[in-house]
LUMBALO-818762 format. One record per atom (N, C-alpha, C, O): x, y, z; residue in one letter; residue number from 1; atom name. Coordinates in nm, 2 decimals, padded with zeros to 4 digits, always signed. Each point is the difference from the previous one (the first is absolute). Layout:
N
X_Y_Z_A_NUM_CA
...
//
This chain:
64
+00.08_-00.12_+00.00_X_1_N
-00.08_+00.12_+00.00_X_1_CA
+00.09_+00.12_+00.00_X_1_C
+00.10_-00.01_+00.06_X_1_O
-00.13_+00.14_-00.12_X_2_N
+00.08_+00.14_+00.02_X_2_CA
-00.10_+00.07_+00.06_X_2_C
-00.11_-00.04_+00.03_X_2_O
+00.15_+00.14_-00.01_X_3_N
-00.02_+00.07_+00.12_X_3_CA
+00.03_+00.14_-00.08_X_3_C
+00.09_+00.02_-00.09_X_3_O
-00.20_+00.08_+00.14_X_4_N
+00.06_+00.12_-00.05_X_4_CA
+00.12_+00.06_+00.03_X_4_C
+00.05_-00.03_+00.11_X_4_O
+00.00_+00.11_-00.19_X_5_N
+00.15_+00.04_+00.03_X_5_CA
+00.03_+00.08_+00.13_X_5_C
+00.10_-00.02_+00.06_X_5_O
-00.21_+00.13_+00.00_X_6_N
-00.04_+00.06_+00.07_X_6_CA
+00.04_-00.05_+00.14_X_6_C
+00.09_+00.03_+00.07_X_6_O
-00.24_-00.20_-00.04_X_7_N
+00.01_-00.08_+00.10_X_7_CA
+00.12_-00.06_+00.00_X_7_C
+00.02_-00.03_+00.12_X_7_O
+00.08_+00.00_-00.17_X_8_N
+00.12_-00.07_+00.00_X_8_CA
+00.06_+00.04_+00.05_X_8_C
+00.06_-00.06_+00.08_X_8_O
-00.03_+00.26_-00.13_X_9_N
+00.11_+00.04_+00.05_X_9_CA
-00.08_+00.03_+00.17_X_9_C
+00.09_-00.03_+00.08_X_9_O
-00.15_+00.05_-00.05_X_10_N
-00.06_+00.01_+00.12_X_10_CA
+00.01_-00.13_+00.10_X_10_C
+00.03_+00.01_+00.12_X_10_O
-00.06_-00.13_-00.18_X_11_N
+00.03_-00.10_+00.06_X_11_CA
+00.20_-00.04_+00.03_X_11_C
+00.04_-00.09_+00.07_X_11_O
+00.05_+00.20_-00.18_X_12_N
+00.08_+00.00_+00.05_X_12_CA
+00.10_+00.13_+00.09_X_12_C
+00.11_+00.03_+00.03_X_12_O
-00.21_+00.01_-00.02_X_13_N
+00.07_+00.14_+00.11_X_13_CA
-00.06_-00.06_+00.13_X_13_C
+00.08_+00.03_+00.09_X_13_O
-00.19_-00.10_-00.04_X_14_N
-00.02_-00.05_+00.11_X_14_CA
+00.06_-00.10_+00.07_X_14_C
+00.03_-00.01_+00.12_X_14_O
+00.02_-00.09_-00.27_X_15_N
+00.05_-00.12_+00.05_X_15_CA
+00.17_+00.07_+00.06_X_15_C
+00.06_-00.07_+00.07_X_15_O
-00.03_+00.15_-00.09_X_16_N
+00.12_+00.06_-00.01_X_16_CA
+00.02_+00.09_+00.11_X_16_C
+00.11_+00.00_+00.06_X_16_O
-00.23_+00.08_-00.02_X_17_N
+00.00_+00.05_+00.12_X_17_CA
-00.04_-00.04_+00.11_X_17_C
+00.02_+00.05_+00.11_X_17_O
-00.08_-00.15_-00.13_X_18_N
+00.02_-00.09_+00.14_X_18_CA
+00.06_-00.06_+00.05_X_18_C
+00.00_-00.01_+00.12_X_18_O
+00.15_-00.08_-00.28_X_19_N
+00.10_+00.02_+00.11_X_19_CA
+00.10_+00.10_+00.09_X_19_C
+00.05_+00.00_+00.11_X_19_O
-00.05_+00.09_-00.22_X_20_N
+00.06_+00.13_+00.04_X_20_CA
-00.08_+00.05_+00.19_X_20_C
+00.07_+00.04_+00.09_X_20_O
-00.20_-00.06_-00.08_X_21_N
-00.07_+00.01_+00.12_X_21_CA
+00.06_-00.09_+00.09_X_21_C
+00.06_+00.04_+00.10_X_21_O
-00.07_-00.17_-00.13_X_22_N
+00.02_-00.13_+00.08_X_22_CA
+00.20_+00.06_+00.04_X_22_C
+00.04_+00.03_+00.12_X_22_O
+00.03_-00.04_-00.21_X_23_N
+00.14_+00.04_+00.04_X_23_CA
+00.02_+00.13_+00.11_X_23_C
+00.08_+00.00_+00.09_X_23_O
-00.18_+00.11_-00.12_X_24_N
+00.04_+00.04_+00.08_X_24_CA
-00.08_+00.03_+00.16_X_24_C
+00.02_+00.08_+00.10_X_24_O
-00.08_-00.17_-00.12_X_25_N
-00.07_-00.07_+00.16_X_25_CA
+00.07_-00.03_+00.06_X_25_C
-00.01_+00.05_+00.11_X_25_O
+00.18_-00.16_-00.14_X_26_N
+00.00_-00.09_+00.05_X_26_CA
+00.12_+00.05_+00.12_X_26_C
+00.09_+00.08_-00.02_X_26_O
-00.10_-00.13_+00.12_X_27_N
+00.11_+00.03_+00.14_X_27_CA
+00.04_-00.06_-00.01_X_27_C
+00.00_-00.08_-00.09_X_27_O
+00.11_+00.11_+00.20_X_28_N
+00.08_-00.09_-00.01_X_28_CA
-00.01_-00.16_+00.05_X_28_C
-00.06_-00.03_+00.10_X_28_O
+00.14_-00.08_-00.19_X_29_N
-00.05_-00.12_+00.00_X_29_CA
+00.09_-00.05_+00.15_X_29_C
+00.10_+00.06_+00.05_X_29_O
-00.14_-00.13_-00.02_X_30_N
+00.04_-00.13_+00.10_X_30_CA
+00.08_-00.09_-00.09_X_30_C
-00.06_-00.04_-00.09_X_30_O
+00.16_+00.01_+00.11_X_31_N
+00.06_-00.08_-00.15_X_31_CA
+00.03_-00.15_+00.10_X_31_C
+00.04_-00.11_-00.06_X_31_O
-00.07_+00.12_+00.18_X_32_N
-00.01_-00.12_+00.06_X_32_CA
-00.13_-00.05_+00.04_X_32_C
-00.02_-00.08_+00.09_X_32_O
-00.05_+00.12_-00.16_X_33_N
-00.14_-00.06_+00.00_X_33_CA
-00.06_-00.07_-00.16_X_33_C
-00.04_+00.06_-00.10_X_33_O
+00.06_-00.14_+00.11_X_34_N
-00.02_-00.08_-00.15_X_34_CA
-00.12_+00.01_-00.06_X_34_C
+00.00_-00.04_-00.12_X_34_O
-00.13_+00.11_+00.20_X_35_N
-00.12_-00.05_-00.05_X_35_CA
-00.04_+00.15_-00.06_X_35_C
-00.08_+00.02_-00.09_X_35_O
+00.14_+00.10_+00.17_X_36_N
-00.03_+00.13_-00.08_X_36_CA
+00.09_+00.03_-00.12_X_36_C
-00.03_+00.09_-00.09_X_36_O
+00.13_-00.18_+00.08_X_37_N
+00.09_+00.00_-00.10_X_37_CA
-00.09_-00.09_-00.15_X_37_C
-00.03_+00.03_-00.12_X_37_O
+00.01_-00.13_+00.17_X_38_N
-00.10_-00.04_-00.11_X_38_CA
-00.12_+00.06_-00.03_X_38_C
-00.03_+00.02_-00.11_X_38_O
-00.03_+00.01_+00.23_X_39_N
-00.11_+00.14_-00.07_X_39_CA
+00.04_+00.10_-00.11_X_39_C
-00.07_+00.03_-00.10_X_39_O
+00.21_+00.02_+00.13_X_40_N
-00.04_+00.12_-00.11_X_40_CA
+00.07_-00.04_-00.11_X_40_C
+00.00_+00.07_-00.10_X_40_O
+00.08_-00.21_+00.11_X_41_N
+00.03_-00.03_-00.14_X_41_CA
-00.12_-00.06_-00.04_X_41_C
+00.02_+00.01_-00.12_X_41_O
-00.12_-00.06_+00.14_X_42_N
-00.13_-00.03_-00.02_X_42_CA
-00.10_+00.09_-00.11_X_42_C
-00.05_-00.02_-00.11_X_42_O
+00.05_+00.14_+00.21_X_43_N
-00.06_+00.10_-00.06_X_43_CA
+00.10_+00.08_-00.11_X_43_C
-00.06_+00.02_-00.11_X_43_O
+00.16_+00.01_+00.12_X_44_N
+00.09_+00.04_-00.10_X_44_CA
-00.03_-00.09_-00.12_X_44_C
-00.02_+00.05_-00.11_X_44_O
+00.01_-00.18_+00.14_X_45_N
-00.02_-00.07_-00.16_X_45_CA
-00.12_+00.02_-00.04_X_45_C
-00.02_+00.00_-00.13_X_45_O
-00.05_+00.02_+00.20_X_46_N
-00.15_+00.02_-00.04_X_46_CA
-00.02_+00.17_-00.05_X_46_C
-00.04_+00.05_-00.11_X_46_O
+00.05_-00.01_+00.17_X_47_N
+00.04_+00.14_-00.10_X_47_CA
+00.06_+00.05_-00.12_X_47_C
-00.04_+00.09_-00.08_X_47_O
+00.17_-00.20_+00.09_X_48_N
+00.08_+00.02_-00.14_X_48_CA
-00.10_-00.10_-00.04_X_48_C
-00.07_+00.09_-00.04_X_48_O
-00.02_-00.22_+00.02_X_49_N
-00.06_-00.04_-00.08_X_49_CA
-00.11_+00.07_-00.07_X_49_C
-00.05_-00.04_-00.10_X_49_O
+00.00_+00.17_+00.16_X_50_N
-00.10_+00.03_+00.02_X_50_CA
+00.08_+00.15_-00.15_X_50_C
-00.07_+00.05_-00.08_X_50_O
+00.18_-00.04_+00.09_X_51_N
+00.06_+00.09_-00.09_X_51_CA
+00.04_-00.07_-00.10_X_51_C
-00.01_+00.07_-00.10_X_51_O
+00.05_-00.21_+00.08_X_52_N
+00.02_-00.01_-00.16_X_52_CA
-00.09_+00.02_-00.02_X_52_C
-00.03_+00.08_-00.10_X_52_O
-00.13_-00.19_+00.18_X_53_N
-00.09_-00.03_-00.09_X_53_CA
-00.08_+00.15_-00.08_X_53_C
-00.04_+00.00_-00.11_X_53_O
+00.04_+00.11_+00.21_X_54_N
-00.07_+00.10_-00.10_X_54_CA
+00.09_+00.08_-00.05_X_54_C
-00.02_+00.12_+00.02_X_54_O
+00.15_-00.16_-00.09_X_55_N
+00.12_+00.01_-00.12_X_55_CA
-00.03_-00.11_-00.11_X_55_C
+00.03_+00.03_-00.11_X_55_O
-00.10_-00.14_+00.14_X_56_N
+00.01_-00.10_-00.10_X_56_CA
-00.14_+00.01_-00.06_X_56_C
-00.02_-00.01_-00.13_X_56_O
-00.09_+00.02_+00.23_X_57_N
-00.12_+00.00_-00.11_X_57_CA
+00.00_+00.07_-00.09_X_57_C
+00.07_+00.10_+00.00_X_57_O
-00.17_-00.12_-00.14_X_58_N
+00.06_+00.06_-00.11_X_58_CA
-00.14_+00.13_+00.02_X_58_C
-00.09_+00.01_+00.08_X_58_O
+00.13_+00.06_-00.16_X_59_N
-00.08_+00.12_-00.01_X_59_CA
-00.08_+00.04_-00.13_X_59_C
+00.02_-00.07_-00.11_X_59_O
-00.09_+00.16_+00.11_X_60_N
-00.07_+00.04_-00.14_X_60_CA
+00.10_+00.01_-00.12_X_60_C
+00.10_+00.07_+00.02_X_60_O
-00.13_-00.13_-00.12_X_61_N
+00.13_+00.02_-00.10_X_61_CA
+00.11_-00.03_+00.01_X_61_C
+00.07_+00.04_-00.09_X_61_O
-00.03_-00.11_+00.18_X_62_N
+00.10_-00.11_+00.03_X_62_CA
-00.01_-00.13_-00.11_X_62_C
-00.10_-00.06_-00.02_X_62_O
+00.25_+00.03_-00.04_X_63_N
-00.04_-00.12_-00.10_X_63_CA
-00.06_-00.12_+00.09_X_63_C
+00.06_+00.00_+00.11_X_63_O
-00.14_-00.08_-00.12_X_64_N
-00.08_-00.11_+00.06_X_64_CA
+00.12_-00.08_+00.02_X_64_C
-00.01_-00.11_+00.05_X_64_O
//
């Protein structure tokens, strides 16, 4: 499916500024605590997942 060009780029300034939001939330880590450590690599992947995917969907006038 494409997506207007419009919603895309919008779907990628959000995906983008959330991580940009999420990074600069973050305090300082406990680096001897294993399970907050996996949290935010957790959520980091899921953010940057969340940035290719609205880079990769194709857009209006996009070759198919």
């Amino acid at each position: 499916m494409t997506y207007p060009t419009v919603v895309r780029e919008a779907a990628r300034v959000v995906a983008i500024e959330a991580a940009r939001a999420y990074v600069a939330n973050i305090r300082p880590i406990d680096l001897n605590n294993p399970g907050v450590l996996v949290g935010h690599l957790m959520a980091a992947e899921t953010l940057l997942m969340d940035i290719v995917a609205a880079h990769t969907e194709p857009t209006e006038g996009a070759a198919a």
